[in-house]
C-alpha positions as CSV (number, residue, x, y, z in Angstrom):
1,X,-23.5,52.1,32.1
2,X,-25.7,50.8,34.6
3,X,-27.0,53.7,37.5
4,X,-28.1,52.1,40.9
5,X,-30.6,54.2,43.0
6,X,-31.5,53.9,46.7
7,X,-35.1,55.7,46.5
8,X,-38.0,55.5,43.7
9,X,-36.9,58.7,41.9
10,X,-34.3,59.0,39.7
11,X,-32.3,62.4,39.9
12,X,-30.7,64.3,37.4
13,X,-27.2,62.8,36.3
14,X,-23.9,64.4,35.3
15,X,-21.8,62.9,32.6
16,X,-18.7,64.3,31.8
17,X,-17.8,62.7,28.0
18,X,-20.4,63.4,25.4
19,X,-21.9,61.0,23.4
20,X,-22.6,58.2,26.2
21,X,-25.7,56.0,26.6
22,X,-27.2,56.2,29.5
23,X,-28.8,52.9,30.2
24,X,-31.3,53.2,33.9
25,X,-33.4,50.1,35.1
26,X,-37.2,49.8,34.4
27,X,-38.1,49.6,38.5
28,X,-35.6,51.6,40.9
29,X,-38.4,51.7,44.2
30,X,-39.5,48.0,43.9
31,X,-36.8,46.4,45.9
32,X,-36.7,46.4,49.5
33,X,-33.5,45.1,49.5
34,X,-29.8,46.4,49.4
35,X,-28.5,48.4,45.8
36,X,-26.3,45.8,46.1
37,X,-28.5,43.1,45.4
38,X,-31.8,44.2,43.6
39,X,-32.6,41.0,42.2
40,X,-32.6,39.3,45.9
41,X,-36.5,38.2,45.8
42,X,-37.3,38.6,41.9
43,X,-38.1,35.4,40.1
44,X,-35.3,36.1,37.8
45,X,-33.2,35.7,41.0
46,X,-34.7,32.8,42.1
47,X,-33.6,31.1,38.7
48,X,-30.5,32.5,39.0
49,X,-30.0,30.6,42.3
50,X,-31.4,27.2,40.1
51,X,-28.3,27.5,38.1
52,X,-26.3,28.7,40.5
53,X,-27.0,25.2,42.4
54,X,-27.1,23.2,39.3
55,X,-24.8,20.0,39.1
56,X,-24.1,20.9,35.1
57,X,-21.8,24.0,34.1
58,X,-24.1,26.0,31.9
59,X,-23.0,27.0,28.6
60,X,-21.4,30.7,29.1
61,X,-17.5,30.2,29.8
62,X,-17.3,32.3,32.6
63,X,-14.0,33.2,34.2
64,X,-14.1,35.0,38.4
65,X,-10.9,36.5,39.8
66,X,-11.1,37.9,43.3
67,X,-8.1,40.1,44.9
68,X,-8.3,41.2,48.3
69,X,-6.7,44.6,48.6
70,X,-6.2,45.6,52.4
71,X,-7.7,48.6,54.0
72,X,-7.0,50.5,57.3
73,X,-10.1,49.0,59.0
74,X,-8.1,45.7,59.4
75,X,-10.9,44.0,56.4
76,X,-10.1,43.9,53.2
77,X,-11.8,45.4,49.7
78,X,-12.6,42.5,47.4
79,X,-12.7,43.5,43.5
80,X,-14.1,40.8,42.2
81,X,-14.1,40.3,38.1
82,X,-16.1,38.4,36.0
83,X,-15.6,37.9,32.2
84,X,-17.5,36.0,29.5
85,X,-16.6,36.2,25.7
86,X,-19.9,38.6,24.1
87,X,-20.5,35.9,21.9
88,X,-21.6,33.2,24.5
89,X,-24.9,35.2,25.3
90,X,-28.4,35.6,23.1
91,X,-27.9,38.3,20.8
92,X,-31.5,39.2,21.5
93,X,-31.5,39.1,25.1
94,X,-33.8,41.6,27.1
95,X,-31.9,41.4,30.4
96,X,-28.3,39.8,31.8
97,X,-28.4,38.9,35.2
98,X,-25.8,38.1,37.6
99,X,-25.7,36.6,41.3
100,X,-22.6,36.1,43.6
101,X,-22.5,34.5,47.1
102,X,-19.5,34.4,49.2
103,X,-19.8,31.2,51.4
104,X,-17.4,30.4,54.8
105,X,-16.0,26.8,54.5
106,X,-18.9,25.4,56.3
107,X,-21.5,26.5,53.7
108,X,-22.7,29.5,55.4
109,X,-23.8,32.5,54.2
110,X,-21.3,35.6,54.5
111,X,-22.7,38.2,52.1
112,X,-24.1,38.1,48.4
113,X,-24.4,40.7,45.5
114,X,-26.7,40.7,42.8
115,X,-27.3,42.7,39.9
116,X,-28.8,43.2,36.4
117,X,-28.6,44.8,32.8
118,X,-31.4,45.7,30.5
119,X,-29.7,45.1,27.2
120,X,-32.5,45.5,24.0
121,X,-32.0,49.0,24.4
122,X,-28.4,49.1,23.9
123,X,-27.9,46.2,21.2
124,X,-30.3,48.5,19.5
125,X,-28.1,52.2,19.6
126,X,-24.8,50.5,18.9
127,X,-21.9,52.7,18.4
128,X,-19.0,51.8,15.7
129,X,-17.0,54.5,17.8
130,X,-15.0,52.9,20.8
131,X,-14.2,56.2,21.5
132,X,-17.8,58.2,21.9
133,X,-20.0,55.3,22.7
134,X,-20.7,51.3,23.6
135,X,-20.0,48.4,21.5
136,X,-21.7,45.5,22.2
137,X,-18.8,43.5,22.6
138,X,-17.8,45.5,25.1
139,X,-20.3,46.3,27.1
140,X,-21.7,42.7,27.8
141,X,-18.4,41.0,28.4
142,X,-17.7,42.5,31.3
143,X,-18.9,42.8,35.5
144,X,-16.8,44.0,38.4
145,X,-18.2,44.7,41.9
146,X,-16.4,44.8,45.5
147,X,-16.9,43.9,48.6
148,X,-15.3,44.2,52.1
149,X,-14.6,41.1,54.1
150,X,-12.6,40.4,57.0
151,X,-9.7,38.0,57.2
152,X,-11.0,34.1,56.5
153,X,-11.4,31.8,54.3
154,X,-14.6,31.5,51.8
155,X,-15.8,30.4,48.9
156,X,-16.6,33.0,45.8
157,X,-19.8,31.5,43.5
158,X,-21.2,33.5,40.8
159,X,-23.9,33.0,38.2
160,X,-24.3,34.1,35.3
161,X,-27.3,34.2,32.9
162,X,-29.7,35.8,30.0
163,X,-32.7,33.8,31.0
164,X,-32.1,31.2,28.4
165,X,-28.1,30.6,28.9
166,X,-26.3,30.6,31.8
167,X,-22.6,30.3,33.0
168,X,-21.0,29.9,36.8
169,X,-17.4,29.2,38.4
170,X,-16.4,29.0,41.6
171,X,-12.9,29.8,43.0
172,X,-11.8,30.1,47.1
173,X,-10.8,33.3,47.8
174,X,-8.7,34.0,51.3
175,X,-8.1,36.9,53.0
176,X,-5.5,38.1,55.0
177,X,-5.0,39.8,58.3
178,X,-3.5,43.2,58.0
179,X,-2.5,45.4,61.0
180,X,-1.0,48.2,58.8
181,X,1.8,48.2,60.7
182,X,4.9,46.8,58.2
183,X,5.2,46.9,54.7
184,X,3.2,44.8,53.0
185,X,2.2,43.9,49.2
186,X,-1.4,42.8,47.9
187,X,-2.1,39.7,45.6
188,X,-1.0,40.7,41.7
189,X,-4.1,41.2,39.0
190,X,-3.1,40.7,35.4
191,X,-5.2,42.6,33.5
192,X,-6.0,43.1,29.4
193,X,-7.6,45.8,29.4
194,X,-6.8,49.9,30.7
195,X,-8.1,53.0,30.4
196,X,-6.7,56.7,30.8
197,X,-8.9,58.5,33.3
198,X,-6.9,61.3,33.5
199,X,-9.8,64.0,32.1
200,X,-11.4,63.2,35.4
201,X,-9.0,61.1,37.9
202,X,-8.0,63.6,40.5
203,X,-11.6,65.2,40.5
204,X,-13.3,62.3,40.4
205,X,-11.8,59.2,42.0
206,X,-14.7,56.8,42.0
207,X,-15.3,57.7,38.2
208,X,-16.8,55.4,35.8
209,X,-14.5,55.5,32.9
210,X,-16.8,53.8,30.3
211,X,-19.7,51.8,30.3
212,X,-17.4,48.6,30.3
213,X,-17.5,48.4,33.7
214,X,-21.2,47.2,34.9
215,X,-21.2,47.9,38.5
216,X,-20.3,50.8,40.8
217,X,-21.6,50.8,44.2
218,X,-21.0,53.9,46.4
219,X,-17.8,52.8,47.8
220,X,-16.3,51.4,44.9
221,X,-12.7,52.3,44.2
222,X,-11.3,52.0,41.0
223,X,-8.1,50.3,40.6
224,X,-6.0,53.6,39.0
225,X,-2.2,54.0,39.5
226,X,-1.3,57.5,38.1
227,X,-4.0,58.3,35.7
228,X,-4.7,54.8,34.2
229,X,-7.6,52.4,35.2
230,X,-6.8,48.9,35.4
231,X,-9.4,46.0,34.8
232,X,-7.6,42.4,36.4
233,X,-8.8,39.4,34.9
234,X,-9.7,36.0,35.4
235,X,-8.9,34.6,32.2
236,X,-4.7,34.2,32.2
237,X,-3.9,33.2,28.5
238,X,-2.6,35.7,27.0
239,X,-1.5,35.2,23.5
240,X,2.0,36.9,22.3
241,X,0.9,39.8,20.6
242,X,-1.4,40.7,23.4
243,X,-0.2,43.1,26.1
244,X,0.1,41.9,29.7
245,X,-0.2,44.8,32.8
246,X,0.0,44.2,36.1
247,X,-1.5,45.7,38.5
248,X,-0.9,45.8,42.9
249,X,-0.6,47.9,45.6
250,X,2.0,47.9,48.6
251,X,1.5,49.5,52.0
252,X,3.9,51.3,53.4
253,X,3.3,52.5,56.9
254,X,6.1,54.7,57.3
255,X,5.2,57.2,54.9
256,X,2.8,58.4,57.4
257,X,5.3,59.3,59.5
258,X,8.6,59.4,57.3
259,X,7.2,60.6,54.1
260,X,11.3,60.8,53.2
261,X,10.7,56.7,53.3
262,X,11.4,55.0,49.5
263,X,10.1,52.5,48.6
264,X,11.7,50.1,45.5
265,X,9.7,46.6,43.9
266,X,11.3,43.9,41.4
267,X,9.5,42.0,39.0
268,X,10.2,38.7,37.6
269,X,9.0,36.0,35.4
270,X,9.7,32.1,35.4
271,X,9.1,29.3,34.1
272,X,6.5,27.2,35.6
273,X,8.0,23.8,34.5
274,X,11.5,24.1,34.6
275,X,12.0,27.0,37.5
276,X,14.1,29.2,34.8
277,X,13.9,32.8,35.1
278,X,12.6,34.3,31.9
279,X,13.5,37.9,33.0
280,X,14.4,39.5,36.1
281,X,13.9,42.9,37.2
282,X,16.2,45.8,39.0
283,X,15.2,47.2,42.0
284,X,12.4,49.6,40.5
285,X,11.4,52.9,42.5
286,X,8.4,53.1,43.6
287,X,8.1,57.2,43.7
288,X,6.8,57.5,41.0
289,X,3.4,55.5,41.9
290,X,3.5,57.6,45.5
291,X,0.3,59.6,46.1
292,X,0.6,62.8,48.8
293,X,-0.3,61.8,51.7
294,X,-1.2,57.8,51.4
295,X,0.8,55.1,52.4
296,X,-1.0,52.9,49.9
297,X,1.0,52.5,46.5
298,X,-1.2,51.8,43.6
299,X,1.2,50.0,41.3
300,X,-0.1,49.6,37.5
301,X,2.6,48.5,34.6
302,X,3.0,46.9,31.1
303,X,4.7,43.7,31.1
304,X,6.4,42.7,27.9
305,X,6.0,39.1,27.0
306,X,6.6,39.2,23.2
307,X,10.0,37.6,23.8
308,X,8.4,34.5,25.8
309,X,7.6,31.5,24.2
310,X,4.2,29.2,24.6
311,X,3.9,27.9,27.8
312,X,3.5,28.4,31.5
313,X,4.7,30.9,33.4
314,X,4.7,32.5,37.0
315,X,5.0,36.1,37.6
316,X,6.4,37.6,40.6
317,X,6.5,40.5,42.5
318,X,8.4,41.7,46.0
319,X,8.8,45.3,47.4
320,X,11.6,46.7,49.4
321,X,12.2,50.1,51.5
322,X,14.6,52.0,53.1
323,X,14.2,50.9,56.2
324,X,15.0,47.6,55.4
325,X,12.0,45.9,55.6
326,X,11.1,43.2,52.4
327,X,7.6,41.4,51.6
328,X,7.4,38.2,51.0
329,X,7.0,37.4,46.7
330,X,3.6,37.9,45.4
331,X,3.3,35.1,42.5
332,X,0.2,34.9,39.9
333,X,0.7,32.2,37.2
334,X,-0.1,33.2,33.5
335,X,0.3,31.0,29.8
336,X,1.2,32.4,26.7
337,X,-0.8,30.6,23.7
């Protein structure tokens, strides 16, 4: 896993599973600028932002997701994904590099993030273990970051690169207003990928739960519902042996006040082509999901989709409570290869 540090010493660290790498940067006190973004002003940065610009697509198949999750601040809290398959990199790479820049509709600059992994060390102390320590194909495969933006609409650009070959997309990304005031659902993540954190969950929430995950800045808030980690992606084609999870969250203001409130979602899938519902969902409780005190329900489940055959599909999602208030349907489209 990759450490960020905000001053030129680098403290002591506490890891709580044994057998993990530890993998720090060469320069910590160098940068000037934000642990964010320590390649902002480094000529690897500065070729970064070359492909980044560059008319031609590079040759790493990169795929971005982006899902706004709303906080009480009014803003929202970006996770932003990016996957790439491990074999699209140099297997002898020294460093990986990435650089994202979040852009209003007239080009401007809102915010960017930046960020970096020296790799020889690692592809050199593989692990055959999944369980005690990196794989390669695992570690290098994968980036996730946040970021907090207010409501608008932008543009999400991210490079990505070993120094020799590079990969980028683009998506818009929009965010909603949010007064926190009705019950409300987030944007649905598909994800591929879990991970039980539940040796460490309630103790520590902003864990790192292995060194999949390349980027943790202070703030950053896994996306756990009950004692699982999920990891959306950008890459929808899921094949039928593979296991689709969902993950969202809905916002339910009265359990601040009426923490009798309950809270039920339904799930259902369709056909993209035809309109025909695949499967259709009960009212589900959401109890389950509840956390003491929040009104935020972190909603993480498996989604079977052995039964469906190839093609496109749309998943939806709508929440419900006893008040007798209803979201609008949240829909994420998904194909089965």
């Amino acid at each position: 896993m990759i450490g960020n540090a905000g001053s030129g010493v680098l403290g002591a660290a506490t890891v709580n599973r044994r057998n993990v790498l530890i993998i720090a940067r060469s320069e910590y006190c160098n940068t000037t600028h934000s642990p964010s973004d320590p390649l902002n002003g480094t000529e690897f940065n500065k070729q970064l932002e070359r492909d980044l610009a560059s008319p031609k697509g590079g040759n790493v198949d990169v795929s971005l997701l982006a899902v706004p999750l709303f906080t009480k601040e009014g803003s929202a809290r970006v996770h932003i994904a990016v996957d790439w398959p491990w074999k699209s990199l140099k297997p002898k790479s020294d460093t990986v590099g990435i650089v994202g820049i979040v852009l209003r509709k007239d080009g401007s600059l809102v915010t960017r993030f930046s960020d970096s992994c020296e790799v020889n060390y690692l592809c050199r102390h593989n692990s055959t273990d999944d369980e005690f320590g990196p794989i390669w194909d695992h570690i290098l495969t994968r980036y996730e970051t946040q970021l907090v933006l207010p409501p608008g609409e932008y543009d999400l650009r991210v490079v990505l690169s070993d120094g020799t070959r590079s990969g980028r997309a683009e998506i818009p990304l929009a965010v909603e207003a949010f007064d926190g005031k009705e019950l409300a659902i987030s944007p649905v993540s598909l994800c591929k990928q879990i991970d039980d954190v539940s040796a460490s969950s309630s103790g520590h929430p902003t864990r790192l739960s292995s060194a999949r995950t390349a980027k943790l800045p202070g703030n950053y808030a896994p996306l756990v519902s009950g004692d699982i980690e999920f990891k959306p992606i950008g890459d929808t084609r899921f094949k039928k042996k593979d296991t689709l999870y969902t993950y969202f969250e809905v916002y339910e203001p009265l359990l601040g006040t009426e923490p009798s409130t309950t809270v039920d979602f339904r799930v259902r899938i369709a056909d993209v082509k035809t309109g025909e519902l695949r499967s259709d969902s009960p009212p589900v409780s959401a109890t389950p999901y509840m956390k003491p005190g929040s009104t935020v329900i972190p909603i993480g489940r498996r989604t079977n989709i052995s039964n469906l055959p190839k093609g496109s599909y749309r998943l939806d999602v709508q929440a419900t409570d006893s008040a007798g208030k209803t979201t609008p349907w949240r829909s994420v489209n998904f194909t089965v290869d």
